[in-house]
C-alpha positions as a Python dict, from the first residue, in 0.01 Angstrom:
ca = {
    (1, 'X'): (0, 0, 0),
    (2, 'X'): (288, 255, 53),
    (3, 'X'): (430, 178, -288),
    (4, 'X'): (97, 228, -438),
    (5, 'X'): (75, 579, -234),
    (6, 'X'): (363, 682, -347),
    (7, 'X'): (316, 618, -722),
    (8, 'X'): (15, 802, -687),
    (9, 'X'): (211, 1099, -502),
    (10, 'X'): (432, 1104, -787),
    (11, 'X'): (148, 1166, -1044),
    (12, 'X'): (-10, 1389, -835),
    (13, 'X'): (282, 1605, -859),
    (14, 'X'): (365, 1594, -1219),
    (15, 'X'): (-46, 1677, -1277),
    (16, 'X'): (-12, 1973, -1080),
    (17, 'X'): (375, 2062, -1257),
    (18, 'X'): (293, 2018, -1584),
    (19, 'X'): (-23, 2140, -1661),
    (20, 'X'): (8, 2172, -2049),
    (21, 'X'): (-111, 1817, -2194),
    (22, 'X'): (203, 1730, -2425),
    (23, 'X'): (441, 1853, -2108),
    (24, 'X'): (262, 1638, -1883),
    (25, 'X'): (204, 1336, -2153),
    (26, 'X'): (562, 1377, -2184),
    (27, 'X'): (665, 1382, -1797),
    (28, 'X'): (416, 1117, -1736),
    (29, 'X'): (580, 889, -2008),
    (30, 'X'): (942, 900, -1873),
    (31, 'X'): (779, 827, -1520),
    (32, 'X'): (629, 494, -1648),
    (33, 'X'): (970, 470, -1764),
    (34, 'X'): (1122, 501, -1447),
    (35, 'X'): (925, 287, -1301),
    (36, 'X'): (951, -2, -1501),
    (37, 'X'): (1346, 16, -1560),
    (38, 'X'): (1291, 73, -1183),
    (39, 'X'): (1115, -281, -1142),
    (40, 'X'): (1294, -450, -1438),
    (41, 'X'): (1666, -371, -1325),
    (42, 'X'): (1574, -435, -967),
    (43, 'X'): (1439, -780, -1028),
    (44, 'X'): (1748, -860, -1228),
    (45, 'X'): (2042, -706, -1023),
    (46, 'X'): (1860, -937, -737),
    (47, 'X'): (1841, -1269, -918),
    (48, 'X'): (2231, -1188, -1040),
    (49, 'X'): (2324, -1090, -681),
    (50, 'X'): (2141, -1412, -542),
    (51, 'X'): (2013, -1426, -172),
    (52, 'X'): (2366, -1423, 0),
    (53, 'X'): (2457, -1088, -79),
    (54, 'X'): (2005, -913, -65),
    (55, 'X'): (2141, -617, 103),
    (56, 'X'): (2404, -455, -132),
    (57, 'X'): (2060, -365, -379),
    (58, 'X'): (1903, -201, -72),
    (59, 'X'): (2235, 5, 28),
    (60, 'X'): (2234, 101, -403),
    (61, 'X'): (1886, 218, -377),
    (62, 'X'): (1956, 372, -10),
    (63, 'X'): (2234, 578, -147),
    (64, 'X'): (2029, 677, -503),
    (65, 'X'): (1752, 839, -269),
    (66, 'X'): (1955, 1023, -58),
    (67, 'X'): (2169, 1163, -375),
    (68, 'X'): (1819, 1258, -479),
    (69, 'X'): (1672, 1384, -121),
    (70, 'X'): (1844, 1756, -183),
    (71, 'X'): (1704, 1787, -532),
    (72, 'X'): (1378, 1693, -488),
    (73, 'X'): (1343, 1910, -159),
    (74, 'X'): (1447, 2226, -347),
    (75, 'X'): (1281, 2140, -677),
    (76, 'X'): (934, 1979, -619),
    (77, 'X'): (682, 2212, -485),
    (78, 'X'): (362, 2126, -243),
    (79, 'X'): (123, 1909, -419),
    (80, 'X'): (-143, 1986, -173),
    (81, 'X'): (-494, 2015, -283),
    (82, 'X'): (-682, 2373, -233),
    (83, 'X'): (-967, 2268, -85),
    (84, 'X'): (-1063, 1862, 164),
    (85, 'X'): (-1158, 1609, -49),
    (86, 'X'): (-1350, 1262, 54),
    (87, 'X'): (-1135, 979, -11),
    (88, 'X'): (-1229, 769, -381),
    (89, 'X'): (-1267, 424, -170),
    (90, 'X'): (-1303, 264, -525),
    (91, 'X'): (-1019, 429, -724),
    (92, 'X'): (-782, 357, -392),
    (93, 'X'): (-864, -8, -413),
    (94, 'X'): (-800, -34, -798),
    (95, 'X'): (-491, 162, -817),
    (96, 'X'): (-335, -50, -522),
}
């Protein structure tokens, strides 16, 4: 479920970044991108690693985010809606 938030944090971001539709097709493409390279080259690097050595793809990925932490703090604005909205029970269950 927090993978599934955060996915959906990330698009809620680029909606609210790029609000002309061929920006935002565009910055929503290289996201799918990014996430499956993301899944693809994780699932590889851990077969080729094998389960002796699990933790050196965690320490990678550790290390990528905070290499990306200072970036994305002074680049990526609040994403928070204007007004309360109720939560889409249905669209929550189908996205996760």
């Amino acid at each position: 479920m927090g993978g599934a938030a955060v996915l959906a944090c990330g698009l809620a971001i680029l909606a609210r970044d790029f609000t002309e539709p061929r920006r935002r097709t565009h910055a929503t493409a290289v996201w799918g991108t990014s996430v499956g390279l993301g899944i693809t080259v994780g699932a590889v690097l851990s077969a080729a690693v094998g389960a002796a050595h699990w933790r050196g793809p965690y320490v990678a990925v550790a290390a990528v985010a905070l290499i990306l932490l200072w970036p994305s703090l002074t680049r990526i604005g609040d994403s928070r809606a204007a007004g309360r909205r109720r939560l889409d029970g249905g669209g929550l269950a189908l996205f996760s």
